[in-house]
PDB file of N, CA, C and O in Angstrom:
ATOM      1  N   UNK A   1      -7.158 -17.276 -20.748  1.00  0.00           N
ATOM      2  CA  UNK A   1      -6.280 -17.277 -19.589  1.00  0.00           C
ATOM      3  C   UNK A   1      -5.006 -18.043 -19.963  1.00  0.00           C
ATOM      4  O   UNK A   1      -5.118 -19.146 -20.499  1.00  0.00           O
ATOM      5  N   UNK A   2      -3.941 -17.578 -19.740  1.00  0.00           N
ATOM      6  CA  UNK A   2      -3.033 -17.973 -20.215  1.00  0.00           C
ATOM      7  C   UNK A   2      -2.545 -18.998 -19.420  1.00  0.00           C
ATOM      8  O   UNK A   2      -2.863 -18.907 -18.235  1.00  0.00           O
ATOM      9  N   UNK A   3      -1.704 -20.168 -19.807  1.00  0.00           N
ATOM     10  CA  UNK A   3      -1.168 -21.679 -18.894  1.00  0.00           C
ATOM     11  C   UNK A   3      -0.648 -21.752 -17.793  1.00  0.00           C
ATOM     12  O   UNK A   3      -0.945 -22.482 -16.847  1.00  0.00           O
ATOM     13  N   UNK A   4       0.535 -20.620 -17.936  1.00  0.00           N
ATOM     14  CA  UNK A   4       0.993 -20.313 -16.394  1.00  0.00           C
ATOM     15  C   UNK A   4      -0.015 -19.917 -15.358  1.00  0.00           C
ATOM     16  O   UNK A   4      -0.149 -20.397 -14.232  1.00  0.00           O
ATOM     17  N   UNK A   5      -0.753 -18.889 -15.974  1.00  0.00           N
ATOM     18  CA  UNK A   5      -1.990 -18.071 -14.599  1.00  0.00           C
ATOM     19  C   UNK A   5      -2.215 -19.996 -14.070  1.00  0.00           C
ATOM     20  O   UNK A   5      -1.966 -20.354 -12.919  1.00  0.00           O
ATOM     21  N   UNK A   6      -2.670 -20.909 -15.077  1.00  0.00           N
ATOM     22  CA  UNK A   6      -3.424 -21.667 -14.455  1.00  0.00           C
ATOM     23  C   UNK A   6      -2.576 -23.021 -13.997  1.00  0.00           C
ATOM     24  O   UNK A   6      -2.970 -24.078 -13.506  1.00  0.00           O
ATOM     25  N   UNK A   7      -1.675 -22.703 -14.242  1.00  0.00           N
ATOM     26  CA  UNK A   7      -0.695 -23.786 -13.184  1.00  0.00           C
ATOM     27  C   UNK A   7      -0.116 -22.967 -11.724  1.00  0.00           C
ATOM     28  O   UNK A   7       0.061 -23.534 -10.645  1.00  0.00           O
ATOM     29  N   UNK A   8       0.075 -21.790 -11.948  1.00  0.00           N
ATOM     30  CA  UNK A   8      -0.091 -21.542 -10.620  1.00  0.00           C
ATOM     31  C   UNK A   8      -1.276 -21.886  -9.656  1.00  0.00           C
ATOM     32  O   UNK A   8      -1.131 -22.853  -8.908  1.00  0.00           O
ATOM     33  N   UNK A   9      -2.496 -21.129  -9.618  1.00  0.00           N
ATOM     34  CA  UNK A   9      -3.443 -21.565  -9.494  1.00  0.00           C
ATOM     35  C   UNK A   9      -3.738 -23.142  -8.775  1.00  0.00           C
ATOM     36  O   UNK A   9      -4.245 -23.384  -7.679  1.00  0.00           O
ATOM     37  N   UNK A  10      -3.281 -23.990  -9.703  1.00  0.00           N
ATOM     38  CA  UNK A  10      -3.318 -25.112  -9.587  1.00  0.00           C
ATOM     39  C   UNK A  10      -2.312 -25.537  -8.433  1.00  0.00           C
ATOM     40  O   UNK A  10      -2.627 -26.436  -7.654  1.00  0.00           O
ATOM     41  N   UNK A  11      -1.191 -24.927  -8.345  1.00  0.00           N
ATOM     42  CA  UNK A  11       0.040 -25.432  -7.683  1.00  0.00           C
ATOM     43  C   UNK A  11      -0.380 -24.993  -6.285  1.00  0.00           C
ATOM     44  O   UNK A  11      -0.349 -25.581  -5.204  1.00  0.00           O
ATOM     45  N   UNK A  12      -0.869 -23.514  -6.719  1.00  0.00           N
ATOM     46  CA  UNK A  12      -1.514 -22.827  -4.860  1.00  0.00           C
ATOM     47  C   UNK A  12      -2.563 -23.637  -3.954  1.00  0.00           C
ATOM     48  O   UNK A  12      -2.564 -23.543  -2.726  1.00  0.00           O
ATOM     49  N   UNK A  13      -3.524 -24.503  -4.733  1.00  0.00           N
ATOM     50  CA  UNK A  13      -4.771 -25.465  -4.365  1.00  0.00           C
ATOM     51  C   UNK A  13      -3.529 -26.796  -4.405  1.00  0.00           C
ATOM     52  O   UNK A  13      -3.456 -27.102  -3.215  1.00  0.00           O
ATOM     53  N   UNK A  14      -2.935 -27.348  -4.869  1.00  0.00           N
ATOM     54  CA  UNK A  14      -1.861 -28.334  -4.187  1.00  0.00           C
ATOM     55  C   UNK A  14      -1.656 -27.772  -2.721  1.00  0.00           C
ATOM     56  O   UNK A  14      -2.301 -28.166  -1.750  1.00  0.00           O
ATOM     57  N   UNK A  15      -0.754 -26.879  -2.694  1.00  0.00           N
ATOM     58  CA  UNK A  15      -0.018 -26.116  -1.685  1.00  0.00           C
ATOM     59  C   UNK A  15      -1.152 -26.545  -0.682  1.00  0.00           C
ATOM     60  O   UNK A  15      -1.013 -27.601  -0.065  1.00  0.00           O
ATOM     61  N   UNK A  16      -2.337 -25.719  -0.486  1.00  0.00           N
ATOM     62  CA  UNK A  16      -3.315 -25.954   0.520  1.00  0.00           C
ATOM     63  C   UNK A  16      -3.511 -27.387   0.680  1.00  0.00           C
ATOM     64  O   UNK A  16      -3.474 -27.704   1.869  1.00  0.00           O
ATOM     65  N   UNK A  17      -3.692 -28.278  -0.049  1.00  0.00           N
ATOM     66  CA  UNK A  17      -4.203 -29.599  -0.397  1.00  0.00           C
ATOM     67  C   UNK A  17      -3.752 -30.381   0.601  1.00  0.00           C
ATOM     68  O   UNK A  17      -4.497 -30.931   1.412  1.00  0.00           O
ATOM     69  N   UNK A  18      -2.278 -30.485   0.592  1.00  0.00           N
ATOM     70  CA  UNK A  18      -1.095 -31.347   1.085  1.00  0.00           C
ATOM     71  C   UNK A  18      -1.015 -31.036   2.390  1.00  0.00           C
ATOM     72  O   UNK A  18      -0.187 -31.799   2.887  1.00  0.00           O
ATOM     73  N   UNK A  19      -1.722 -29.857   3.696  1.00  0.00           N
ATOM     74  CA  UNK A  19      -1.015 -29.937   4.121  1.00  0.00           C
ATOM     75  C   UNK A  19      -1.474 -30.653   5.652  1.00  0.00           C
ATOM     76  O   UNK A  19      -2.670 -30.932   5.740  1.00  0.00           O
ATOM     77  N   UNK A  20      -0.507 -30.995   6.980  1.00  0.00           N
ATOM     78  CA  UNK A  20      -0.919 -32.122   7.685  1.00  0.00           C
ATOM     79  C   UNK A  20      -2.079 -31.703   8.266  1.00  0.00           C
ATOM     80  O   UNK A  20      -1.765 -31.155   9.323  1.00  0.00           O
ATOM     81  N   UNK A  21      -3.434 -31.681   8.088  1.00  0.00           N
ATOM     82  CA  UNK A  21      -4.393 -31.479   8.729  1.00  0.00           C
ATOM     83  C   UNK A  21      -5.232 -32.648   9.231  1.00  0.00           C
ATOM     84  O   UNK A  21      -6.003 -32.461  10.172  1.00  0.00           O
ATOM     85  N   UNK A  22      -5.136 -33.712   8.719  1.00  0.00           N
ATOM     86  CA  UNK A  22      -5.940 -35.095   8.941  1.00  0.00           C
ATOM     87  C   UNK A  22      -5.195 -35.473  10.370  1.00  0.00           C
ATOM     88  O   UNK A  22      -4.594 -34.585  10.975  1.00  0.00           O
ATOM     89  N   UNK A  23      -5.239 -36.446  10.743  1.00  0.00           N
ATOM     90  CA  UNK A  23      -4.927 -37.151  12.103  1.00  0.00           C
ATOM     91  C   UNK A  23      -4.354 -38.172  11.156  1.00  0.00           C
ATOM     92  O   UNK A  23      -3.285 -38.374  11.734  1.00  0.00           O
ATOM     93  N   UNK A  24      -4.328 -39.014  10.018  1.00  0.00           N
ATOM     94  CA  UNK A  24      -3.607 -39.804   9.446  1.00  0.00           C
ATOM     95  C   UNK A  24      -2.258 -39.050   8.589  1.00  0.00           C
ATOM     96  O   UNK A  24      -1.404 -39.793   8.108  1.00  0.00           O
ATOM     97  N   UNK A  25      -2.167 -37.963   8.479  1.00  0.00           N
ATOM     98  CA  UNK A  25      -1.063 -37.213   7.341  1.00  0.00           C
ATOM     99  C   UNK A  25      -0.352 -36.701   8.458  1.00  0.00           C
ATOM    100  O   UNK A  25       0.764 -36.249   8.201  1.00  0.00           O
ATOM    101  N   UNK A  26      -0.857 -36.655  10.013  1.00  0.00           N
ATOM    102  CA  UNK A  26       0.001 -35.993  10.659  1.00  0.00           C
ATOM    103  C   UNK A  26       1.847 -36.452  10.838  1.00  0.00           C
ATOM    104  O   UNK A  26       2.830 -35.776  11.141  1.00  0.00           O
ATOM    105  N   UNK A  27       1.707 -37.575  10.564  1.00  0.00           N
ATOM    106  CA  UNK A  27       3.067 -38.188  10.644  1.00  0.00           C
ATOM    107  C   UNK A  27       3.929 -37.855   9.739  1.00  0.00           C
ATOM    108  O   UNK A  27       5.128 -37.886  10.013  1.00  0.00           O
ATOM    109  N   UNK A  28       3.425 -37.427   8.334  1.00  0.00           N
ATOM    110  CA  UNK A  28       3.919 -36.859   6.972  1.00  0.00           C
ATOM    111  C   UNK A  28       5.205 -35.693   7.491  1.00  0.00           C
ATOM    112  O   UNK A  28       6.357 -35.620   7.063  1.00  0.00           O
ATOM    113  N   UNK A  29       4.589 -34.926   8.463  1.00  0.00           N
ATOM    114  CA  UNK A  29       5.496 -33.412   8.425  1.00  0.00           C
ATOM    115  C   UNK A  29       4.817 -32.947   7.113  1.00  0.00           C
ATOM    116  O   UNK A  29       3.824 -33.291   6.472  1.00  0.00           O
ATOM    117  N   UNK A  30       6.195 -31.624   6.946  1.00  0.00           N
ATOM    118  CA  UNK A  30       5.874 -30.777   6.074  1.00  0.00           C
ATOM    119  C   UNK A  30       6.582 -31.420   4.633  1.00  0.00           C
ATOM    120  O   UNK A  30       7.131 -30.672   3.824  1.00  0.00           O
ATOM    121  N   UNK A  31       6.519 -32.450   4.493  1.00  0.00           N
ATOM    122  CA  UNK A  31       7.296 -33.000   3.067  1.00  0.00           C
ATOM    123  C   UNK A  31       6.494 -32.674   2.386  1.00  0.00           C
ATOM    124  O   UNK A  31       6.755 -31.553   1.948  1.00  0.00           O
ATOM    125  N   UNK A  32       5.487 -33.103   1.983  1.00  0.00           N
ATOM    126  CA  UNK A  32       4.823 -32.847   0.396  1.00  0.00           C
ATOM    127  C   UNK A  32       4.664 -31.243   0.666  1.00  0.00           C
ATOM    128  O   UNK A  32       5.447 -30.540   0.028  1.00  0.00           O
ATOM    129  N   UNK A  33       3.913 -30.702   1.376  1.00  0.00           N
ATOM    130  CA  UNK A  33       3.868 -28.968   1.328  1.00  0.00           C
ATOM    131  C   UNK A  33       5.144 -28.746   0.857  1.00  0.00           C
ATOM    132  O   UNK A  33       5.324 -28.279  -0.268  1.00  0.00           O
ATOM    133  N   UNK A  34       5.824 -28.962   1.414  1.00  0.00           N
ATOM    134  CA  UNK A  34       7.472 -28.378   1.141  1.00  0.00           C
ATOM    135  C   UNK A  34       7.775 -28.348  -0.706  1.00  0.00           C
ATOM    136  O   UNK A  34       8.280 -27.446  -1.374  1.00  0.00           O
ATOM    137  N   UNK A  35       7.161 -29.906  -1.214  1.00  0.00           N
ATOM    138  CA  UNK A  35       7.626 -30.328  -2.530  1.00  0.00           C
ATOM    139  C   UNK A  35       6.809 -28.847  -3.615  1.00  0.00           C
ATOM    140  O   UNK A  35       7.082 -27.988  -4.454  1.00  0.00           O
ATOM    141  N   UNK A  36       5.679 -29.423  -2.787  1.00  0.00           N
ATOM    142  CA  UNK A  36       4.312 -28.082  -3.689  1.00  0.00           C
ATOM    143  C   UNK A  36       4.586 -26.965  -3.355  1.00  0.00           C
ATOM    144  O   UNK A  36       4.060 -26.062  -4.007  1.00  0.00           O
ATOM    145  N   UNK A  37       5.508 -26.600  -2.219  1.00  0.00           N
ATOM    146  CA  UNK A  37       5.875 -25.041  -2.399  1.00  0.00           C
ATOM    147  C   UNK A  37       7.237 -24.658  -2.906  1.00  0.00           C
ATOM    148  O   UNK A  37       7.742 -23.538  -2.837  1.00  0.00           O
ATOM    149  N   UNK A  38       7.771 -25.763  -3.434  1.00  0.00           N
ATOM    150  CA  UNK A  38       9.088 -25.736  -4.090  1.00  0.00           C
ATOM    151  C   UNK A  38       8.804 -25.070  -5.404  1.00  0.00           C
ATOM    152  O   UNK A  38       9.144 -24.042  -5.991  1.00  0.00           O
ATOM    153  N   UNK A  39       7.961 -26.202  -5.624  1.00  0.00           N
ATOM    154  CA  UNK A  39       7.327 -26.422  -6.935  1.00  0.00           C
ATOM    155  C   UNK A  39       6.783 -24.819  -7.408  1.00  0.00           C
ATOM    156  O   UNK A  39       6.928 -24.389  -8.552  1.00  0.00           O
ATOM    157  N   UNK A  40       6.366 -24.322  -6.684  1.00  0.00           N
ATOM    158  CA  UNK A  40       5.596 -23.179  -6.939  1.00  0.00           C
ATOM    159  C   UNK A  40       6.293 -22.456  -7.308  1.00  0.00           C
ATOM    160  O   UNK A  40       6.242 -21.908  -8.410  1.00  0.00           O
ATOM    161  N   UNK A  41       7.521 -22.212  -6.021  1.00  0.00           N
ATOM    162  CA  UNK A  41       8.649 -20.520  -6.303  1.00  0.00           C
ATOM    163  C   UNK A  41       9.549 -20.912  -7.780  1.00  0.00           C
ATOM    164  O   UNK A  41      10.360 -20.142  -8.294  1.00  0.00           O
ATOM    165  N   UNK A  42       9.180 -22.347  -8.336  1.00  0.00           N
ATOM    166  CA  UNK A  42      10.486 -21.899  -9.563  1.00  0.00           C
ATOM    167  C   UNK A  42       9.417 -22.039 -10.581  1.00  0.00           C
ATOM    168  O   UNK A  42       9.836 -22.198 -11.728  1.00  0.00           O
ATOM    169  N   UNK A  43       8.498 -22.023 -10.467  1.00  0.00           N
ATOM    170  CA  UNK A  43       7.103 -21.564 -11.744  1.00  0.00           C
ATOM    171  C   UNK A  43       7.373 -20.116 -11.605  1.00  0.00           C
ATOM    172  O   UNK A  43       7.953 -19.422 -12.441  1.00  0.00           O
ATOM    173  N   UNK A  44       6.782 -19.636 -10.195  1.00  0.00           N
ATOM    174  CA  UNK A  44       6.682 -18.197  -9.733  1.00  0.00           C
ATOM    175  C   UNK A  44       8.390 -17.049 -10.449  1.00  0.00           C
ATOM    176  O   UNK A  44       8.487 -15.834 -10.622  1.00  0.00           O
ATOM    177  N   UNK A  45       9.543 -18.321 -10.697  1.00  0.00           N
ATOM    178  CA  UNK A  45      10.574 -17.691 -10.667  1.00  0.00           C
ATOM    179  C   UNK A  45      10.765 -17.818 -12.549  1.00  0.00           C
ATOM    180  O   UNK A  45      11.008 -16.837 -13.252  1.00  0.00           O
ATOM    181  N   UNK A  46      10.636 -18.855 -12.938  1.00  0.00           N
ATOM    182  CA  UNK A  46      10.023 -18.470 -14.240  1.00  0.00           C
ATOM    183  C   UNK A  46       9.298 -18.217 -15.358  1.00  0.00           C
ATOM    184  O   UNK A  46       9.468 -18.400 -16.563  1.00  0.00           O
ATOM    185  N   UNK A  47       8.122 -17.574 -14.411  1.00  0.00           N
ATOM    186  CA  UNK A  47       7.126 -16.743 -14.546  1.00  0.00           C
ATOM    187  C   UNK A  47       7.880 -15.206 -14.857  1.00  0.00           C
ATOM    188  O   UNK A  47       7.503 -14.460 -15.761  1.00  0.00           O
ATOM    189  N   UNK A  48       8.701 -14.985 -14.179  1.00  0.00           N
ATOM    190  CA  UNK A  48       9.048 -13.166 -14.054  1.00  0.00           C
ATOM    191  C   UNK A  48      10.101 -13.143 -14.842  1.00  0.00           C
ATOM    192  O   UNK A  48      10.322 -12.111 -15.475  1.00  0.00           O
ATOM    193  N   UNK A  49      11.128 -14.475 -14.993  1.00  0.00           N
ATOM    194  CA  UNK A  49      11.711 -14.346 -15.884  1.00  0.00           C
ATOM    195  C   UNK A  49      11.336 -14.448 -17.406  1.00  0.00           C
ATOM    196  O   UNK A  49      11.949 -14.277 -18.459  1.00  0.00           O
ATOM    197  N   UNK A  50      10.297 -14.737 -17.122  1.00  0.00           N
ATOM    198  CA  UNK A  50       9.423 -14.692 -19.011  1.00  0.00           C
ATOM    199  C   UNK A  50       9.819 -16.458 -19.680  1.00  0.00           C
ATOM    200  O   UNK A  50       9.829 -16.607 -20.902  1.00  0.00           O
ATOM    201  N   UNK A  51      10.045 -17.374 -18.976  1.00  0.00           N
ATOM    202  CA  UNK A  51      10.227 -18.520 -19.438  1.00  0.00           C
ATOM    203  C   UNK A  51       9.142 -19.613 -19.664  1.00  0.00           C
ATOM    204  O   UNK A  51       9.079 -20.686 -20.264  1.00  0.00           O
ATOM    205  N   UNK A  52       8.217 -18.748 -18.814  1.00  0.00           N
ATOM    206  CA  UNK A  52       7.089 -19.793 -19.065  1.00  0.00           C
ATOM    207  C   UNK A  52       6.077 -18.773 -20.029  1.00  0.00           C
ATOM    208  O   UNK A  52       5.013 -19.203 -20.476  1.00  0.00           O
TER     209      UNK A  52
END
């Protein structure tokens, strides 16, 4: 399996990970989701561009 398949992967289980579901993270907002779905579209973006 190649590194990218598995940093995506990894980045998508962040994505879910982070987001405010506790009664203590509720104060968070969407900051860290936001960071881990940042994070994702410029893997995702050079992924298609063949950079990774």
């Amino acid at each position: 399996m190649p590194l990218s398949t598995i940093l995506v992967v990894l980045l998508i289980l962040m994505l879910v990970g982070v987001g405010p579901y506790w009664g203590y993270s509720t104060a968070w907002g969407y900051g860290p989701s936001g960071l881990v779905g940042l994070l994702l579209l410029v893997v995702l973006i050079l992924m298609l561009l063949g950079r990774i």
